[in-house]
C-alpha positions, 0 to 999 in steps of 0.5 A: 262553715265547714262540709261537715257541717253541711253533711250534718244539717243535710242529715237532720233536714232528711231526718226530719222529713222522714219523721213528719209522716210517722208524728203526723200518722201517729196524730191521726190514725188509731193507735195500733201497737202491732201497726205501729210496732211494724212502723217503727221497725220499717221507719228504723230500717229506713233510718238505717238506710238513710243512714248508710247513705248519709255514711256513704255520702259522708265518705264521699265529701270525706274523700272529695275533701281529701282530694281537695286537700291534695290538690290544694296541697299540690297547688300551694307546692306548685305555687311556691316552686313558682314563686321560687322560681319568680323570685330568683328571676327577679333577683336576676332581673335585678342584678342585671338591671344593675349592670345595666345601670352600671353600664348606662353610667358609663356610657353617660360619662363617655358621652358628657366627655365626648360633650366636652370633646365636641365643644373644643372640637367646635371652638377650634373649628371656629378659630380655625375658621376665623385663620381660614377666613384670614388666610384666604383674605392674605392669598386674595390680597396676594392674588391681587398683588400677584395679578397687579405685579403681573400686569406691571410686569407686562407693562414694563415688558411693553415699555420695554420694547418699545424703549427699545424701539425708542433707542433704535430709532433715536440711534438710527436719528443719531446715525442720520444725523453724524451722517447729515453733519458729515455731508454738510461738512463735505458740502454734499446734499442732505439725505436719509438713509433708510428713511423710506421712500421720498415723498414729495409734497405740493403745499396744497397736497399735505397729508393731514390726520389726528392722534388717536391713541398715545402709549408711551413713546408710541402713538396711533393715527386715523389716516394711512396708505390711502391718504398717502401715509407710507413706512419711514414717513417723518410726520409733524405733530402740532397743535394750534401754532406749537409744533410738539413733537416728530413721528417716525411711521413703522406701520402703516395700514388703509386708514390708520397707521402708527409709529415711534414718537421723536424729537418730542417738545411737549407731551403728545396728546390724544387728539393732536394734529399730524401733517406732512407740512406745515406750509399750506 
């Protein structure tokens, strides 16, 4: 239903509110053709207004129906240059989503490479790891045979020295003795030189001690000046009824002293006898 329509049911409905009083007069009063006649004449003047008010009320609704045409008019153009502009924003918004999905596919491509990179990156980590392992276990074993060499090494400078110490002695023993046997030759009396001083030994007053350590060709003894033990002492080394072997003393301490071991029968032990004589 239209405003047209609206207008013109309006009108029928004044109409026929202004009608009812004429039939209802007519149905009641005397009839009256002067009256009725200045009736009909007021009734078609009021029906000549209310007709211009119906044609003033209809071009009203005719303009306000003009000017909802035209601002609907307006709106469907505003709407359209709205959805024109939607729709170009949306191809835009398309087109850049593809390019950002183009983007993104490159950059999952880099990634799986990169995937792949930091797998072989991680296997040869791993192998380097297992060589790195290998080689600290080849320089730890190094290390030991470097320390083992080391010790070896000081050892045999030790052995050394007091090898040679050993050949010195043996050599002095050597010399003391050409010099003994040329003495002996000459009929001159025994002697050593340089064989320190002369200790002279009651039996009851033999000097007694034990071999505390032995290292090599060189041994140690609990007994020392205060017992009598002086630089150049010849001791035995015996033990039980076996007479092992001679010790030459170079130091000599309190209550300990040490020395070159010579003339050697047996091996000298830890814990074999030292005297000065055997005849107590």
């Amino acid at each position: 239903m239209n405003i047209l329509t609206k207008i013109c049911i309006v009108i029928q409905l004044v109409l026929i509110l202004l009608a009812c009083p004429v039939f209802i007069t007519q149905a009641t009063v005397v009839a009256n053709y002067r009256h009725r006649y200045e009736n009909e004449v007021l009734h078609g003047e009021l029906l000549n207004q209310t007709a211009a008010q119906a044609q003033m009320n209809i071009a009203s609704v005719k303009s306000d129906r003009d000017a909802a045409v035209a601002d609907k008019t307006e709106l469907a153009f505003t709407s359209w240059q709205e959805i024109t502009k939607l729709r170009s924003d949306i191809r835009l918004a398309q087109t850049s989503n593809a390019e950002q999905q183009n983007r993104l596919d490159k950059l999952a491509t880099e990634v799986a490479g990169l995937k792949q990179q930091a797998e072989v990156f991680n296997e040869r980590s791993q192998m380097l790891e297992g060589e790195l392992k290998v080689a600290r276990g080849e320089f730890d074993k190094l290390t030991a045979e470097n320390i083992s060499t080391t010790e070896e090494l000081r050892a045999a400078e030790v052995a050394k020295t007091r090898t040679e110490k050993t050949s010195r002695v043996h050599a002095e023993r050597v010399r003391e003795l050409d010099e003994e046997v040329e003495e002996l030759r000459s009929g001159g009396a025994v002697g050593r030189k340089d064989a320190g001083p002369e200790v002279t030994l009651a039996p009851g007053d033999a000097i007694t001690g034990t071999v505390t350590t032995v290292r090599g060709d060189y041994a140690s003894i609990n007994i020392g000046s205060a017992k009598g033990v002086a630089r150049g002492m010849r001791l035995i080394i015996y033990r039980g009824t076996e007479v092992v072997s001679f010790l030459r003393v170079e130091e000599v301490e309190v209550a300990q002293s040490a020395g070159i071991i010579v003339d050697s029968r047996l091996d000298t032990l830890q814990g074999d006898k030292v005297t000065t004589s055997l005849m107590n």
